[in-house]
C-alpha positions as CSV (number, residue, x, y, z in Angstrom):
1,X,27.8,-4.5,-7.8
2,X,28.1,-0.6,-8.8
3,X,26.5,2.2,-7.1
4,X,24.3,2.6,-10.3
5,X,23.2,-1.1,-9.8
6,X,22.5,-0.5,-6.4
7,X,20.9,2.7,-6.5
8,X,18.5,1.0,-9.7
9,X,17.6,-1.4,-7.2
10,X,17.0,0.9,-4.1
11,X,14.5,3.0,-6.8
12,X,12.7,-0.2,-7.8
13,X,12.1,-1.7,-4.4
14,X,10.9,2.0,-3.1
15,X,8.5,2.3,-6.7
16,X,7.0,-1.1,-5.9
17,X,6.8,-0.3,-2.2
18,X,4.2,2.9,-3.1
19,X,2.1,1.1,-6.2
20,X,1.6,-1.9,-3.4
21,X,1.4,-0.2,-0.2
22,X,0.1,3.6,-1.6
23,X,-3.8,2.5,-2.8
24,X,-4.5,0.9,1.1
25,X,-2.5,4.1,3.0
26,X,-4.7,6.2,0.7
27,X,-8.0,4.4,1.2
28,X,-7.5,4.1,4.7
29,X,-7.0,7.7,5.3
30,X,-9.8,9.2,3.0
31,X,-11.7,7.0,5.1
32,X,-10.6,8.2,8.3
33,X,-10.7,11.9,7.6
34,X,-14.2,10.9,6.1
35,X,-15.1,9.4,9.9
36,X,-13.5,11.8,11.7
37,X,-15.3,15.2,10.2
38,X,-18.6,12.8,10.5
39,X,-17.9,12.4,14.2
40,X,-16.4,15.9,15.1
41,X,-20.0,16.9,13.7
42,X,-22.0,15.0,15.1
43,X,-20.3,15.2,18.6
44,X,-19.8,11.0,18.2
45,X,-16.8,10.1,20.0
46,X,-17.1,6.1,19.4
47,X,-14.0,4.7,18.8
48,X,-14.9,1.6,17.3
49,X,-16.9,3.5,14.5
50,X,-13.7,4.6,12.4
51,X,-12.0,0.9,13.0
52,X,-14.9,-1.3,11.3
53,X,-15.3,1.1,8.3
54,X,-11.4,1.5,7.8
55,X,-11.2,-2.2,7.9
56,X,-13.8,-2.9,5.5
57,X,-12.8,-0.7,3.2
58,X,-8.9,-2.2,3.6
59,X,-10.4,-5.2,2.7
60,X,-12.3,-4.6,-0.1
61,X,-9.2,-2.7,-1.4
62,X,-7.1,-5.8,-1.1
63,X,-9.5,-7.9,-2.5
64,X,-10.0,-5.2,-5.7
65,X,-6.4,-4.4,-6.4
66,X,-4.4,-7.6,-4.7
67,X,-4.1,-9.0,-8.0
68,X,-2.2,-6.2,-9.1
69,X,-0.2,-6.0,-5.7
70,X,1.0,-9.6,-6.2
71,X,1.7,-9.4,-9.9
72,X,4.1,-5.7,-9.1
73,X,5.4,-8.2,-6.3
74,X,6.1,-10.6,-8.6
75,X,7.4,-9.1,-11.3
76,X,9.6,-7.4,-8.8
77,X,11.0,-10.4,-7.0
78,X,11.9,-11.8,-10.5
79,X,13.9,-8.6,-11.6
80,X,15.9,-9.0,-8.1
81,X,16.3,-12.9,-8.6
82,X,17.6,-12.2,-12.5
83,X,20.1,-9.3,-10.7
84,X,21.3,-11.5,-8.5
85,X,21.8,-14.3,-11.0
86,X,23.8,-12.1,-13.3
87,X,26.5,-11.4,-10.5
């Protein structure tokens, strides 16, 4: 294996790494800063009150998107499986 094939590889696996994992880090902080200007306002120092919207919205992200997530998976895994086959 060259250090182009390797470096092709590295650059897929970090691609698919920010289309699957990037839409749930994204959510999740919009959603915090979104929680955290509504409590530093309101002087609302709950903890639990940023953790039960965060996770709700996490989840409805997954369950939106987690099509897409598994296909990039997927479609990934196969690339590396047909990569590997070719050595």
């Amino acid at each position: 294996m060259s250090t182009q094939n390797v470096l092709d590889v590295l650059q897929d696996a970090f691609l698919v790494l920010i289309r699957v994992g990037g839409p749930v880090l994204i959510i999740a902080l919009v959603v915090g800063l979104v929680i955290s200007i509504f409590q530093a306002t309101t002087q609302i120092q709950e903890q639990t009150l940023s953790f039960v919207p965060k996770l709700f919205s996490i989840l409805l992200t997954l369950v939106l998107l987690g099509n897409f997530m598994l296909n990039s998976l997927i479609s990934f895994t196969e690339r590396m499986f047909s990569i590997i086959a070719g050595f």
